[in-house]
C-alpha positions as CSV (number, residue, x, y, z in Angstrom):
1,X,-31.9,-0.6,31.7
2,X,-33.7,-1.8,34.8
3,X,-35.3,-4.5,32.3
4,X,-32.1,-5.8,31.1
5,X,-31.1,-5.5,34.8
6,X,-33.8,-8.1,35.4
7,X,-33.5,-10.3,32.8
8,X,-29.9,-10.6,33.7
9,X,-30.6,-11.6,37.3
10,X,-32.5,-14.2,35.9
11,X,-29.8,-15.6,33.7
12,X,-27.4,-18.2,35.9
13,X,-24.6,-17.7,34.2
14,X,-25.3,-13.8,34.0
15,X,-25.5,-13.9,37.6
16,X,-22.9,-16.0,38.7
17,X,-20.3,-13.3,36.8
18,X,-22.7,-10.7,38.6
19,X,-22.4,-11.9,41.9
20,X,-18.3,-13.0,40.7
21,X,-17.9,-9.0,40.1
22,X,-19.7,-8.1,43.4
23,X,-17.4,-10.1,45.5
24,X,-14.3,-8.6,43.9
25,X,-16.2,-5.3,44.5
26,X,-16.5,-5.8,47.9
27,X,-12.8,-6.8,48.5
28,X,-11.6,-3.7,46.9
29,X,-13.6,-1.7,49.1
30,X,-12.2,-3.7,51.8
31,X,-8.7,-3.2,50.9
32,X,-9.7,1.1,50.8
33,X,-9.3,0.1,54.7
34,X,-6.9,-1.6,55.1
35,X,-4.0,1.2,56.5
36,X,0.2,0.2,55.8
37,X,2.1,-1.1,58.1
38,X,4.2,1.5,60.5
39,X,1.1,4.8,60.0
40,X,0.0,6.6,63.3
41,X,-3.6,6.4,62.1
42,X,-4.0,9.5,64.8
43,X,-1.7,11.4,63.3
44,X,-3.1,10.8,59.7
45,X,-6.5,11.5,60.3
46,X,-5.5,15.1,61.6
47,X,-2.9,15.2,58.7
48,X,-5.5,14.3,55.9
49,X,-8.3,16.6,57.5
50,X,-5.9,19.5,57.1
51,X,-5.4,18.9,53.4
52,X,-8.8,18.9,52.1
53,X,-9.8,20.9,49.4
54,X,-6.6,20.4,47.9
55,X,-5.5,18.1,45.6
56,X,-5.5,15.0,48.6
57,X,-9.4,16.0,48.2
58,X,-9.7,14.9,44.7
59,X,-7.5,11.7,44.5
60,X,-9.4,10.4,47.6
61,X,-12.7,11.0,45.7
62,X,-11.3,8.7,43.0
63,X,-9.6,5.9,45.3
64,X,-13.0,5.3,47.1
65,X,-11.5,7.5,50.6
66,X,-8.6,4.8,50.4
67,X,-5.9,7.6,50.3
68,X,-7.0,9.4,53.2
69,X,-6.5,6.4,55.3
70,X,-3.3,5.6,53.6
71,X,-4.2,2.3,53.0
72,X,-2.8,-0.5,50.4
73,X,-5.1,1.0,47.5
74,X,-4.2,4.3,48.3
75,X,-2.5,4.9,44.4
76,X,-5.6,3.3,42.9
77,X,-5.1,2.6,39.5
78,X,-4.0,5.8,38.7
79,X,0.0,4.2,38.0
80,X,-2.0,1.9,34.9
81,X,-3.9,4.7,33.5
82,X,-0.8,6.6,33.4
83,X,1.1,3.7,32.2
84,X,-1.3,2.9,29.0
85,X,-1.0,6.9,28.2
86,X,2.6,6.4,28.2
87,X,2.5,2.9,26.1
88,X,-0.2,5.0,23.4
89,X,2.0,8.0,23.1
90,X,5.1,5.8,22.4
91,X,3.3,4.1,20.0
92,X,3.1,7.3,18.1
93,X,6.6,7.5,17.9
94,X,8.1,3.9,18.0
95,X,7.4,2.1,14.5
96,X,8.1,-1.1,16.1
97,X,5.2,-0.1,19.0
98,X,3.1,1.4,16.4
99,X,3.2,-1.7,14.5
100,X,2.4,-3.9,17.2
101,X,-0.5,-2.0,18.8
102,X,-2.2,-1.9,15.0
103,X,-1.2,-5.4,13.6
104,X,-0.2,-7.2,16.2
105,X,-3.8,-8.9,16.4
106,X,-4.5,-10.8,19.6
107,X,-0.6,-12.0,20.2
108,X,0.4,-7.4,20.4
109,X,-2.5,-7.2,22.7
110,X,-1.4,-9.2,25.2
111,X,2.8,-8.0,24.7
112,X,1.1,-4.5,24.8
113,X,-0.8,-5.3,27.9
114,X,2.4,-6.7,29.6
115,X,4.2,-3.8,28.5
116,X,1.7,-1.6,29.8
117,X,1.7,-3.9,33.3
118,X,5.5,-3.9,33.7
119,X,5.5,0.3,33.2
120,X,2.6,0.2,35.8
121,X,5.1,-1.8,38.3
122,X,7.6,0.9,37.6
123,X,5.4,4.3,38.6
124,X,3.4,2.5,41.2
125,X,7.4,2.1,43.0
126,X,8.3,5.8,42.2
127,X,4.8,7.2,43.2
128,X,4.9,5.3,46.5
129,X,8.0,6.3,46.9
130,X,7.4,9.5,46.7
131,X,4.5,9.4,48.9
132,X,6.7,7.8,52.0
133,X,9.3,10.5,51.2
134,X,6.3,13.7,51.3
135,X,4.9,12.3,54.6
136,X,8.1,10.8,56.3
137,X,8.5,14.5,57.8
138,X,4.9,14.9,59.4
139,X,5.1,12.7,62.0
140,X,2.2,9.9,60.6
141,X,5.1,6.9,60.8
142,X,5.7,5.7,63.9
143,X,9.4,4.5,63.3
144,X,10.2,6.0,60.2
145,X,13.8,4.7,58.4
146,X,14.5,2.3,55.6
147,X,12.7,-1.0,56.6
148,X,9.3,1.6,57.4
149,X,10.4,3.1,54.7
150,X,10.2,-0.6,52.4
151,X,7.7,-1.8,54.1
152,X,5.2,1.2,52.7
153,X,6.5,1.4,49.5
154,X,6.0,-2.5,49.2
155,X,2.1,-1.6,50.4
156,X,1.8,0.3,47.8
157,X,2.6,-1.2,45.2
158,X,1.5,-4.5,46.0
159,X,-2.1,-3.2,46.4
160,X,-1.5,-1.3,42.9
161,X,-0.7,-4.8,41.8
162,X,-4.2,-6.1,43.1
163,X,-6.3,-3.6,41.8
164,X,-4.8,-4.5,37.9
165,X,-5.5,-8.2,38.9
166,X,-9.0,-7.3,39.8
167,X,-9.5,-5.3,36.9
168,X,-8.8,-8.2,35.1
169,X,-10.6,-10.7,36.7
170,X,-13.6,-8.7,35.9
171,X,-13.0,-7.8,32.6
172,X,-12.2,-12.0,32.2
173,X,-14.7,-13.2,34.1
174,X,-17.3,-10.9,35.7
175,X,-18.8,-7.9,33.8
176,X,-17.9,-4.8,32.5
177,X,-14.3,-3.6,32.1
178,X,-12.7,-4.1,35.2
179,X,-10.3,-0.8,35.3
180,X,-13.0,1.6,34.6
181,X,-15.2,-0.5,37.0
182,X,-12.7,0.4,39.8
183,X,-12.8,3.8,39.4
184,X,-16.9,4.3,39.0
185,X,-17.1,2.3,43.0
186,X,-14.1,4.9,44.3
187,X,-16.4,7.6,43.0
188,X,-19.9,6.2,43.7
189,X,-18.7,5.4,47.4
190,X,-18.9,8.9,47.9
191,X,-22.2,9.2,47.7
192,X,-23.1,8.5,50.9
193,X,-20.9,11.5,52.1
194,X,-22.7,14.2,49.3
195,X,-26.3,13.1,50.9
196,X,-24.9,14.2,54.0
197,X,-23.7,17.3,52.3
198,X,-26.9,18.0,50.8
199,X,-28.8,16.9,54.4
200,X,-26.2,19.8,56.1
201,X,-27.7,22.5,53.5
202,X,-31.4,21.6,54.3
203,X,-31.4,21.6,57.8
204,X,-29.8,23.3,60.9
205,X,-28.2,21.9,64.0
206,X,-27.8,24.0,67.1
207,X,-24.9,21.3,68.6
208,X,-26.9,18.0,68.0
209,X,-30.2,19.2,68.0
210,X,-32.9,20.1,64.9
211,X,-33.7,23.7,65.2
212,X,-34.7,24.8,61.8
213,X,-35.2,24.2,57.9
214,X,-33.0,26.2,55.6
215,X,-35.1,27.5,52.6
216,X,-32.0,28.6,50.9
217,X,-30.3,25.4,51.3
218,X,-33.7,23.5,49.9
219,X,-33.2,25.6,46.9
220,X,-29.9,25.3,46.5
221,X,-29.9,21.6,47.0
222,X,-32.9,21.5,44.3
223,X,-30.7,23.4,41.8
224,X,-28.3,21.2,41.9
225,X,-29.8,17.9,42.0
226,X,-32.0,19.4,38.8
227,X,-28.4,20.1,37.5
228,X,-27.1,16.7,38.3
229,X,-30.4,15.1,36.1
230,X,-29.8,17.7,33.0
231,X,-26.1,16.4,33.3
232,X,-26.6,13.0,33.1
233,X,-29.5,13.0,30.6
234,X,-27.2,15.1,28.3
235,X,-24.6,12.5,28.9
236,X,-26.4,9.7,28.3
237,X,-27.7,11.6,24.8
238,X,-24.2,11.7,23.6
239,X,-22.7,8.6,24.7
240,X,-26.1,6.7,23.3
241,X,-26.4,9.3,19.9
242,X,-24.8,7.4,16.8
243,X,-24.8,8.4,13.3
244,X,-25.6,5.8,10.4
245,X,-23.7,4.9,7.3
246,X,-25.6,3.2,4.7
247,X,-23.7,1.1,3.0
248,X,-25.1,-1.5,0.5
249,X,-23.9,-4.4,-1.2
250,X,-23.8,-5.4,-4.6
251,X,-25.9,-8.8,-5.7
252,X,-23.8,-12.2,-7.1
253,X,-24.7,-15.0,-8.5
254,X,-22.7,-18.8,-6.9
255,X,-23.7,-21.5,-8.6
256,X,-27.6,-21.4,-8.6
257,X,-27.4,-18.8,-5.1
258,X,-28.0,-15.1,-5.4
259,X,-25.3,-13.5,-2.0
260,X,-25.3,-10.7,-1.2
261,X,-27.8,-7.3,-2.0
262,X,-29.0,-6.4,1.7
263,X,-28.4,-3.1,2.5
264,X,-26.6,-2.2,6.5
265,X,-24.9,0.7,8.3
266,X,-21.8,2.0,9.7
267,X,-23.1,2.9,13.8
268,X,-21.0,5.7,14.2
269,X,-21.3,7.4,17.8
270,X,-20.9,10.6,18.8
271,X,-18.2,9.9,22.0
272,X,-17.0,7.1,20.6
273,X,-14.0,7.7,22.8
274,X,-16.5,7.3,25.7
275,X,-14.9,8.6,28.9
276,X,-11.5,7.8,28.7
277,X,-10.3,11.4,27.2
278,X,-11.9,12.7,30.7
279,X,-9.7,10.2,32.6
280,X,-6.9,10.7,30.5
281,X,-6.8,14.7,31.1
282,X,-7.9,14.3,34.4
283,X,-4.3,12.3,34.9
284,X,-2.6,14.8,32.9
285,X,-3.7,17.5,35.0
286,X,-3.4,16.4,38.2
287,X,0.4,14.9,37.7
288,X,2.6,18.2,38.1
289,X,0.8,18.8,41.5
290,X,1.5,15.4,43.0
291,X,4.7,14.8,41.7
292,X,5.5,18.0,43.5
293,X,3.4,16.9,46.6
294,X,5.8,14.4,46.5
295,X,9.3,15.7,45.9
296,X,8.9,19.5,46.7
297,X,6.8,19.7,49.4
298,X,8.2,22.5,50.9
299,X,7.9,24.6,47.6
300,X,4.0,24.4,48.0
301,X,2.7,28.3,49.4
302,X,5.5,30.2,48.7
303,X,6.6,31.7,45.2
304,X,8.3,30.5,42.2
305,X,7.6,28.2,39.1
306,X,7.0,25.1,41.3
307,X,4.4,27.1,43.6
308,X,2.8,28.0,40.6
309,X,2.5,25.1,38.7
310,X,1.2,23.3,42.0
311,X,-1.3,26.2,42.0
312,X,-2.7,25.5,38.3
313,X,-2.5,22.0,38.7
314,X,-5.0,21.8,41.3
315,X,-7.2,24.3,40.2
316,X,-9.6,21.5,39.4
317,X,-9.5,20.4,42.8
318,X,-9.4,23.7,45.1
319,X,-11.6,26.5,45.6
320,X,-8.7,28.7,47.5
321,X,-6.9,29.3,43.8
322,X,-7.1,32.6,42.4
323,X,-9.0,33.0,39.0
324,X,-6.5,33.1,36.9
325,X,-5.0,29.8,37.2
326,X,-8.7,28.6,37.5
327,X,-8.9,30.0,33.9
328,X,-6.0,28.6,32.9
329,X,-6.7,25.9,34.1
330,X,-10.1,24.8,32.8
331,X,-8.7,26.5,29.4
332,X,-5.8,23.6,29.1
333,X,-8.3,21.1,30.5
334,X,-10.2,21.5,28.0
335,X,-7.8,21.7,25.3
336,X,-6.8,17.9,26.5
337,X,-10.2,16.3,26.5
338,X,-10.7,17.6,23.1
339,X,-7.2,15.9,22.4
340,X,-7.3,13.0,23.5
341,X,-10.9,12.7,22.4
342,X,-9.6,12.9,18.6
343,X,-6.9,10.2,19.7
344,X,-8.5,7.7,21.4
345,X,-11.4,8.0,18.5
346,X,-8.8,7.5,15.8
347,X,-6.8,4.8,17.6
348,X,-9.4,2.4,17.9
349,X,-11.6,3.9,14.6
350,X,-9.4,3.6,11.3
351,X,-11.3,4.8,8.6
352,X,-9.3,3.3,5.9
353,X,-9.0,-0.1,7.3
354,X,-13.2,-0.2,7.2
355,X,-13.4,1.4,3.9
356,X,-10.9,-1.6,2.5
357,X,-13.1,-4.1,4.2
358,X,-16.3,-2.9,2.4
359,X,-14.6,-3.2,-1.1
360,X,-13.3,-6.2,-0.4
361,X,-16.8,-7.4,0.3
362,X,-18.2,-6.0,-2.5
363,X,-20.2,-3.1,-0.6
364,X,-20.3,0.9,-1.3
365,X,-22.1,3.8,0.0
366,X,-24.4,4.5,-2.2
367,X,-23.0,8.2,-4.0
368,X,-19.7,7.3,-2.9
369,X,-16.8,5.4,-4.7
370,X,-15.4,2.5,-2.9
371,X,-11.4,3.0,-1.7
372,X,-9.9,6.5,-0.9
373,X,-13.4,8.3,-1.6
374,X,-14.9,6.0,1.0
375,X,-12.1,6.7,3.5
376,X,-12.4,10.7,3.1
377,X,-16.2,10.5,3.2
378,X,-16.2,8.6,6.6
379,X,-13.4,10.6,8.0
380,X,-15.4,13.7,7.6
381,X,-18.2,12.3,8.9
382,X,-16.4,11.1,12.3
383,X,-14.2,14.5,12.4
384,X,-17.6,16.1,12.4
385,X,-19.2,14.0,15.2
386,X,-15.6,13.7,17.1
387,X,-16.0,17.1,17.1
388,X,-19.3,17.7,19.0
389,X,-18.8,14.9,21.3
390,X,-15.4,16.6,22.4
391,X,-16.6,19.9,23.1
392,X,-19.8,18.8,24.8
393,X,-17.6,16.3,27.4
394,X,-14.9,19.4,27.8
395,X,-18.2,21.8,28.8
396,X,-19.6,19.0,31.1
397,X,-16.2,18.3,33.0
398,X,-15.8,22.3,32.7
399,X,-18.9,23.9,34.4
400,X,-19.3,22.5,37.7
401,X,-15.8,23.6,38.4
402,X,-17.8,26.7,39.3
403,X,-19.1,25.0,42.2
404,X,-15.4,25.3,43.7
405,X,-16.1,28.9,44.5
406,X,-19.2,28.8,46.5
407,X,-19.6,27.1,49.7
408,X,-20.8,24.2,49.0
409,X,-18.4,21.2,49.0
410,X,-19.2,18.0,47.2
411,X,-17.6,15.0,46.1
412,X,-19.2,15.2,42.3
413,X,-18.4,16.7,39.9
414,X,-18.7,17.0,35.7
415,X,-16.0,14.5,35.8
416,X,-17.5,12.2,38.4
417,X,-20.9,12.2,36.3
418,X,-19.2,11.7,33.4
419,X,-17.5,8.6,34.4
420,X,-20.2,7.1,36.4
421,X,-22.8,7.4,33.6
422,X,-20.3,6.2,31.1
423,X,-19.6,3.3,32.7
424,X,-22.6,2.9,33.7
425,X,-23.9,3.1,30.4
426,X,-21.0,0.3,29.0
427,X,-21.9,-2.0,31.9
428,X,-25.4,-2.5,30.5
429,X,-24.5,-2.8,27.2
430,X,-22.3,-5.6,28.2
431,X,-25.4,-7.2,29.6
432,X,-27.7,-6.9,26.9
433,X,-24.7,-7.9,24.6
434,X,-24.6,-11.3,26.8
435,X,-28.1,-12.0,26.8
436,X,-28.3,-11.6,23.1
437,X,-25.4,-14.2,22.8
438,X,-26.9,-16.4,25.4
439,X,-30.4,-15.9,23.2
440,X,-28.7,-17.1,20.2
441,X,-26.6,-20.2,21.8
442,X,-29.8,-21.3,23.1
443,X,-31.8,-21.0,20.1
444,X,-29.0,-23.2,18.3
445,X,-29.0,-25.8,20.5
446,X,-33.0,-26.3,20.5
């Protein structure tokens, strides 16, 4: 990695979409900062201090700290993610949708994509909305009414509207895909605030002063950064694990040429989903409670359907839930990564559609008979692997939640880690993907 890292640097046009990427990094991390118009930043700093551990805690994790200091970015691109679930699942259902997603070449992606952009628009104005409306009562706007009122909701989803540009712009021009890339700095930001964590364990204060070493807290902290490395080595095992297809193909004679008769595989991985299912459940999850942050506020504590919903939904999120909707919780959590695991695999991986393409080039596995044989041998191959690869991400993004019910409070979790490393992981690929292309242009022009 640190190699292709390297190599990369030296590469000028490499590094001019590095350094491109960079700058659009840093203005996103700017924007995190940048509070709305009309906010006591007083009152919301004793406002959002009161609300951590709850589900505030989390979506500030992800936005990079930009919700607790209200700022434009505050929604993130959490309205797009939802958005592109939306657009999927209606593609199950719609012919018309389903036909355009599948066959609609490069022309459906980019109706798709304004679809998906115009549905993004739509949230983002109900979600900020909603998140005027929840905080108009505690006292953070200074004039609150209509044109404060506007003039937040317009924030909002203008920055919303930013972020997807970004995105964009580094998925066009800079590296990586630019959405996922957005959500790995919100969550790697944190860092800085989970050495501090890990600093408070080790060694103890008496006011401002050094007074001691805490062998527990070296032992703890050890645990868990061992933890962290098994984590992320298992991840990288599973996102990097692929199983090979041979498939050969058959010898013909053009003429006085002899095509064909080299022998290739089908890379199938083990996540080939990568980490969207986690994002994807993670949105699911996490929707009941703030839409009834948002709209029934005053439901939250007390008794009832809504207060318990609220409860599961941030289960995730809190340690001051009771077991049982913990359970619950990680139970249904699971349930959806393993979902939308077999979903996204199958929406982007159509076994048929590559089994038509080998006959037509006159390849076969060897043992296998071309056409629906082909398609039924692969499919059990990549339900098999789809398989693993669910259940491993489910356990990952499943057993820190343990964590929630000790005393130690850190930003990262089995999510975090398995969005980090997976994008991570994609970035460098990109890279390498680049400086084989840029290998091959240069070779061609010599």
């Amino acid at each position: 990695m640190f190699k292709t890292i390297k190599n990369a640097l030296k590469t000028p046009e490499i590094r001019k979409k590095l350094l491109y990427t960079l700058v659009l990094i840093i203005i996103f991390r700017f924007g995190c900062f940048i509070t709305v118009p009309g906010v006591d930043t007083i009152a919301l700093a004793e406002q959002m201090q009161s609300a951590t551990g709850s589900l505030t805690g989390l979506i500030d994790t992800i936005s990079g700290g930009a919700f607790s200091n209200l700022s434009i970015f505050s929604m993130t691109i959490t309205p797009y993610i939802t958005a592109s679930i939306v657009i999927q699942l209606m593609g199950m259902i719609i012919p018309s949708l389903e036909k355009l997603i599948k066959e609609g070449g490069e022309a459906g992606k980019q109706k798709i994509n304004f679809y998906t952009k115009l549905l993004t628009l739509v949230l983002a104005v109900i979600e900020g909305l909603g998140i005027y409306i929840s905080y108009s009562g505690s006292g953070i706007f200074i004039n609150p009414g209509f044109l404060t009122g506007a003039m937040v909701v317009l924030s909002l989803v203008t920055g919303t509207a930013v972020l997807m540009w970004l995105g964009d712009q580094i998925t066009n021009k800079g590296i990586g895909n630019g959405i996922s890339m957005i959500i790995f700095i919100g969550i790697v930001s944190a860092l800085p605030s989970a050495i501090t964590t890990f600093w408070r364990l080790i060694v103890i204060y008496e006011g401002t002063k050094i007074v001691g070493v805490s062998t527990v807290g070296i032992v703890t902290t050890l645990a868990i950064v061992i933890g962290a490395i098994l984590f992320v080595a298992g991840v990288v095992f599973v996102q990097q694990a692929e199983r090979k297809v041979p498939v050969q193909y058959a010898k013909k004679v053009v003429g006085r040429k002899m095509y064909g008769g080299q022998n290739t595989h089908i890379p199938l991985k083990l996540a080939m989903a990568g980490v969207m299912p986690v994002i994807f459940a993670s949105s699911f999850m996490t929707f009941p409670a703030m839409m009834i942050q948002i709209f029934a506020a005053d439901k939250i504590g007390g008794t009832g359907f809504l207060a318990g919903l609220y409860e599961f939904s941030i289960a995730t999120s809190s340690s001051q839930v009771a077991w049982g909707y913990s359970l619950a919780n990680a139970i249904v959590y699971l349930i959806l990564i393993v979902g939308f695991t077999f979903f996204y695999t199958y929406a982007t991986f159509n076994p048929a559609e590559v089994a038509t393409n080998i006959k037509q080039n006159g390849g076969f596995i060897p043992g296998i008979r071309a056409g629906k044989p082909t398609t039924e041998y692969i499919s059990g191959i990549l339900g098999k692997l789809t398989w693993f690869g669910a259940i491993f991400l489910s356990l990952i993004a499943i057993l820190p939640m343990l964590t929630r019910f000790s005393s130690i409070d850190i930003s990262f979790g089995g999510t975090s880690i398995l969005i980090v490393v997976g994008v991570a992981l994609e970035t460098v690929q990109q890279l390498e993907s680049q400086l084989v292309m840029r290998h091959y242009k240069g070779f061609l022009e010599k």
